[in-house]
Structures are given as structure tokens and as C-alpha cells.
C-alpha positions in Angstrom: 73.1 109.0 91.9 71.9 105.9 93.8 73.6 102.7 94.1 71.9 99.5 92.5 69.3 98.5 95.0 70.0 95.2 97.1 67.1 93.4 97.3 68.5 90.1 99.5 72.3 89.5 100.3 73.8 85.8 99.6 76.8 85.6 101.8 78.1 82.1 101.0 80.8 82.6 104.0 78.4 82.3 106.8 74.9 80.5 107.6 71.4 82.4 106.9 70.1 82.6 110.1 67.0 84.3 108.9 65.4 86.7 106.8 63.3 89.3 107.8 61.1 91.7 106.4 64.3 94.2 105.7 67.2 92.2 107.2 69.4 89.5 106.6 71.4 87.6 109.3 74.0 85.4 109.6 75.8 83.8 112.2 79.5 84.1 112.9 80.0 81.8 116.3 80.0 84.5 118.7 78.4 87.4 117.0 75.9 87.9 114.4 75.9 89.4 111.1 73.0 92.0 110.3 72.5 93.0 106.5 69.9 95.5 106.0 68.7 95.5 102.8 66.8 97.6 100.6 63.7 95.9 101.4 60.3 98.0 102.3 57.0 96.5 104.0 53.7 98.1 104.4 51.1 97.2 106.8 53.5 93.9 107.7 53.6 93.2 103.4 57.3 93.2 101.9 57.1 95.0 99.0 58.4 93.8 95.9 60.3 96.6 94.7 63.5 97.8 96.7 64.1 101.2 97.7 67.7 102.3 96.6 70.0 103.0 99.3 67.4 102.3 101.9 69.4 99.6 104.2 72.3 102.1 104.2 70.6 105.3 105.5 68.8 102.7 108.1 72.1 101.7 108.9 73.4 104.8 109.4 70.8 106.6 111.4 71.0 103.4 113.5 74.5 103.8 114.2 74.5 107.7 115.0 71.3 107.3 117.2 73.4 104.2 119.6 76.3 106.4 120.1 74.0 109.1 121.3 72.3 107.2 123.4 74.9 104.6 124.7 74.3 105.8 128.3 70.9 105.6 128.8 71.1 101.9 127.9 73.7 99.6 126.6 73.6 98.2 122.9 74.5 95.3 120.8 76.9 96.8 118.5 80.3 95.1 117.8 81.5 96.8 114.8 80.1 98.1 111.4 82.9 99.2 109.3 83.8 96.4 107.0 87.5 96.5 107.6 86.7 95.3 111.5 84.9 92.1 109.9 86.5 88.8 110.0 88.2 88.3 107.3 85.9 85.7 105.8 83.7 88.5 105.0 85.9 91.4 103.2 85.1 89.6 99.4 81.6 90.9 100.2 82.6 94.1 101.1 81.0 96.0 98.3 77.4 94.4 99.3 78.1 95.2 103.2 79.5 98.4 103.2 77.0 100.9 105.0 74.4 98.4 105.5 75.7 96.1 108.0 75.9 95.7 111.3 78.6 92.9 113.7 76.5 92.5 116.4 76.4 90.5 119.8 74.0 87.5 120.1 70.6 88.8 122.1 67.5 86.8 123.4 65.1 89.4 121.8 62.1 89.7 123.7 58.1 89.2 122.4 57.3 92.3 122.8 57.8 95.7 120.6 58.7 98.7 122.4 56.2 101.4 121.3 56.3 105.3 122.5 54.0 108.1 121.3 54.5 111.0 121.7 51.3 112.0 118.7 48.1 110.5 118.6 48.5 108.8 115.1 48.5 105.6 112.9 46.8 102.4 115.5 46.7 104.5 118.1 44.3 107.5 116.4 41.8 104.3 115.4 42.0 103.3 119.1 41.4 106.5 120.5 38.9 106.9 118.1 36.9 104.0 119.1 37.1 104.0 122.8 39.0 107.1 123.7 42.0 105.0 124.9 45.1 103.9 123.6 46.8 100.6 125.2 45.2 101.1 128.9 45.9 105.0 128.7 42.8 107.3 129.3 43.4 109.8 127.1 41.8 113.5 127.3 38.4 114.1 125.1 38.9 115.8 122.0 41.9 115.3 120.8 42.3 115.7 116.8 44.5 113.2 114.9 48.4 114.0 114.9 47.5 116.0 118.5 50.5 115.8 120.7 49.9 114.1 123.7 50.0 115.2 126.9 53.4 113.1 127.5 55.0 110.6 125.7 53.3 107.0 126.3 55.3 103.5 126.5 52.3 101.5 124.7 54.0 97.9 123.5 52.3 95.8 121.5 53.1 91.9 120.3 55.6 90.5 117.8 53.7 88.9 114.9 54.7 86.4 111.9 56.0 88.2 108.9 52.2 89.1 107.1 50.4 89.3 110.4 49.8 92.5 112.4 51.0 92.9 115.9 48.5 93.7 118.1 48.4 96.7 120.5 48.7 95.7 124.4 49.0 97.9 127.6 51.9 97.5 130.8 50.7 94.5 132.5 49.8 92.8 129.3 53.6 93.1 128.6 54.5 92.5 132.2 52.3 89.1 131.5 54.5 88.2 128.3 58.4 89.1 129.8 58.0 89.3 133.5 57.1 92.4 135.5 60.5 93.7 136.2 62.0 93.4 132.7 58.6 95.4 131.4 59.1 98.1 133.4 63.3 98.4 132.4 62.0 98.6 128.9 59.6 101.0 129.3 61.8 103.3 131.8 64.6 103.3 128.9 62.5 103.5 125.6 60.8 106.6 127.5 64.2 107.8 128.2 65.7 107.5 124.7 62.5 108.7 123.2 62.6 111.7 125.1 66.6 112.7 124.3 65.5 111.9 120.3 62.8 113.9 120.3 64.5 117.2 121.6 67.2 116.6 119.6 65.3 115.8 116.2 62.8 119.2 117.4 66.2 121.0 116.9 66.6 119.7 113.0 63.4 120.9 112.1 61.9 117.1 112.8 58.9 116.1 114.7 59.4 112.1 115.9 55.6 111.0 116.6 56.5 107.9 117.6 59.2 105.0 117.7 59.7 101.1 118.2 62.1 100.1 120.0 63.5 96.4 120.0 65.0 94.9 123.4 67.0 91.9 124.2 68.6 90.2 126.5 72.5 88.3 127.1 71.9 86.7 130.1 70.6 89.0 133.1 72.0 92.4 131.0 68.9 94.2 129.0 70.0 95.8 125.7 68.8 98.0 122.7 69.0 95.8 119.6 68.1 96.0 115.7 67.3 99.5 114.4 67.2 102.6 116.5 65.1 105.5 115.4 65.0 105.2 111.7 62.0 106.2 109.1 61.3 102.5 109.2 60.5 101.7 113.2 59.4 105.8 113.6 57.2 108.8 112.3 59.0 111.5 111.0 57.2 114.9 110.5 58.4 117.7 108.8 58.1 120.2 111.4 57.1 123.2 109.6 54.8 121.5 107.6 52.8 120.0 111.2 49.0 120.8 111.1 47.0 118.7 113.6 43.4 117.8 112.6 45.0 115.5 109.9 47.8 112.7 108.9 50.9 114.3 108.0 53.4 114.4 105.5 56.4 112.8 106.5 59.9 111.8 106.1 59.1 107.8 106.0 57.5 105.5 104.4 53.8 106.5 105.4 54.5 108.2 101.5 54.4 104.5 100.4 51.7 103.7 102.7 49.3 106.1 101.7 49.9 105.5 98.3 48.7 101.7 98.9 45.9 103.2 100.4 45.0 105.4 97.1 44.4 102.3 94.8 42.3 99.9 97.7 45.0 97.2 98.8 44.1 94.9 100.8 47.0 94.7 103.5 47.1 91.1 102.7 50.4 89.3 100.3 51.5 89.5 97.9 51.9 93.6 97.1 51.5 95.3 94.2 54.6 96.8 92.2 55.4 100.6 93.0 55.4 103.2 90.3 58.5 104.5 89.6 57.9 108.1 90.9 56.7 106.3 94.5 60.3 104.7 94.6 62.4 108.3 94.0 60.2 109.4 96.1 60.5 107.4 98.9 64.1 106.9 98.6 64.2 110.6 98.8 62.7 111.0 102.1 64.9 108.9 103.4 68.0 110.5 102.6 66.8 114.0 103.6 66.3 112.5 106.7 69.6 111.1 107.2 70.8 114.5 105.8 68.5 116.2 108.1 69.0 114.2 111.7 72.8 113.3 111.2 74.1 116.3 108.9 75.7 114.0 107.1 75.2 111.9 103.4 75.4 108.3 102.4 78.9 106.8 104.0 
């Protein structure tokens, strides 16, 4: 049975600091408040129908993947158990429960922290068209969903909500936050990739690829927002894996795909969801959770 769906959170007791494609955030002094909701964008497009339960298994396989990988790189986690809130925020408890996150304040930096570890999504169309992907040779002959030869840090921009961000190799990003702080991010997104990806292989899971989002407090570099969830990764079904083709999959390429069946356009607004595409993508998310974590909804 899934909870009603939360399409946007009003929390009168702090300021809207913004509102992302999938996440609300307030600001409480010192920290910040993160809300995910049950939000879902395509192709940079928020959706206008919610996925039920959506923001809590983000939530959740945010805060299992932090723990794990809390000393390859430090976090921005505060607390996320509503009971640790200040107290201006437990009369919203019901809304916040499993979905939210007290976090520290971060300079997040322009860039997204990409690694593939499968030639797929942007990076098959680059390969495709000039045997590269973000500055990397790759070898001839690869087939789409191929797994690389090792895992690639291949960042790309930050764009506006309903633009794309743009693919861009090492010393593109080196250009954008400094040389140094480019090659920290890519050293630990490498590093947590590579932990996630042997772990997931063990739960039946192929990760194809992640973003990662860095920021900074001063001169200290840490992970922020999401962690390896079916929103910022590929998820394969590992005994379904065939290269030569896309795959199914555990995220929302099963809503992406099926904007691709009737010809959008990429562009705002979106077109409504049928209601099997919902269940059916809120279903893939859960046996994710299920499948990663071992555990249900909290």
C-alpha cells in the first residue's frame, strides 16, 4: 500500500530556499533542511504526476549509501530522523518522515560528478559519433551497455531546471573549479563508485553509472544531495544484462523510454503518465531499496 504521494512540501516554520526538480529546501540558520519529494523529471522535464513513495526510498538509499561510504569522503549529513529536528519542525512530522534530510550548509560546486562504468545514455551517442566519451579514447567496437574497460570520471555542467547539462572532460572541469579541487572529486567519485559497484554486483545489481554532487565548507570537500539512488544512477538488473542493447532497469529509464514511445519532445511542460507507468515505476524503486539495502520503506 503506498502512502499519498507528496508532490511539493509547504513548511510554514522555515524559509523556501529553493525548489528543485525533486527537492525542497529550507533554511534553518546553521543547517539546511532537504525534503525530497515525490517529484520525477525526464530529460531535465519535471513531470507532472508524482511517484508514490519516491522521495522516501531516495532518501533512504541516500542515507545507507553515506554510512557506507563515510570514509572514503566526508558528508553533509546532520541528522534525518524527525525526532533529532528542531522542534519547530516536529508538527510536520508526518510530511518529513523518511524523506528528509538536516544537513550542513555547502558551496556546491558547477560541476556534476559523472562515472561510467557502461557505455550508455549521452555517452553511447558520443561514442557513437566520434568514438569518445568526455576526452576518453575509447576502444573500437564497443556495443551499447558494453562495460568499459574501467570506470571513467567524465563531469559534465550544471544546467537551469529545463536545460541539459552538457558533457565536458578533466580539464574542462579543472577550468570551471580549479585544478586541484577537480582532481579530489574525481579521485573520490572513482573511489565510491568503485566500493558501490562491488557491493550492488553482490545484490544481483549492475550500477552503469552515477552522479555524484560535491561541495564545499570552507577548504573541506564533501559529498552532498543524493548518493547512488535510481534517480542520479543506472540500475541494471543483473541477470537480465545483454549488451548490444538499452537495458531494463530498476530506475526511471522505464519512465524515460516510455516518453520516448509517444515522440515527446524533451521540451516543458510534460505530458501526464498512465497510470500503469506510475505503479510501475514506483515499483522499481522499491525493489531497489529492497534489493541494495535489504530493507522496506522506514
Amino acid at each position: 500500500m503506498s502512502s499519498a504521494p507528496v508532490h511539493q512540501t509547504d513548511i510554514d516554520a522555515a524559509p523556501l530556499l529553493a525548489r528543485g526538480k525533486v527537492r525542497d529546501i529550507y533554511d534553518l540558520d546553521e543547517h539546511l533542511l532537504i525534503v525530497a519529494s515525490d517529484r520525477l523529471s525526464a530529460f531535465d522535464v519535471v513531470l507532472p504526476d508524482p511517484i508514490p513513495d519516491k522521495g522516501k526510498v531516495l532518501t533512504q538509499i541516500s542515507l545507507f549509501w553515506f554510512e557506507m561510504m563515510a570514509d572514503i569522503t566526508p558528508n553533509h549529513l546532520v541528522a534525518w530522523e524527525v525526532s533529532d529536528f528542531p522542534a519547530k519542525l516536529k508538527p510536520y512530522a508526518d510530511v518529513l518522515q523518511g524523506r528528509s534530510m538536516l544537513v550542513k550548509k555547502a558551496q556546491p560546486l558547477a560541476i556534476e560528478a559523472i562515472v561510467r562504468g557502461y557505455i550508455s545514455g549521452t555517452g553511447w551517442k558520443d561514442y557513437q559519433a566520434t568514438g569518445e566519451v568526455c576526452g576518453y579514447k575509447l576502444p573500437q567496437g564497443l556495443q551499447e551497455s558494453d562495460q568499459l574497460p574501467e570506470p571513467l570520471f567524465t563531469p559534465s555542467t550544471k544546467a537551469e531546471i529545463g536545460e541539459h547539462d552538457l558533457n565536458i572532460d578533466l580539464k574542462q572541469a579543472e577550468q570551471i573549479v580549479g585544478a586541484e579541487l577537480a582532481q579530489d572529486v574525481a579521485k573520490r567519485a572513482l573511489a565510491i563508485y568503485g566500493r558501490a559497484r562491488e557491493f550492488a554486483a553482490g545484490k544481483g545489481i549492475i550500477i552503469a553509472d552515477t552522479k555524484f554532487e560535491f561541495g564545499t565548507m570552507g577548504d573541506e570537500l564533501i559529498l552532498i544531495d543524493e548518493v547512488l539512488t535510481p534517480d542520479s544512477s543506472r540500475f541494471w538488473p543483473a541477470d537480465k544484462y545483454a549488451p548490444g542493447r538499452g537495458q531494463e532497469s530498476f530506475d526511471k529509464q522505464f519512465v524515460r523510454d516510455y516518453l520516448e514511445s509517444i515522440g515527446f519532445d524533451k521540451k516543458p511542460p510534460a505530458p501526464k503518465l498512465p497510470a500503469e507507468v506510475i505503479a510501475g515505476t514506483r515499483e522499481r524503486y522499491l525493489e531497489a531499496l529492497t534489493q541494495l539495502t535489504g530493507r522496506g520503506l522506514a
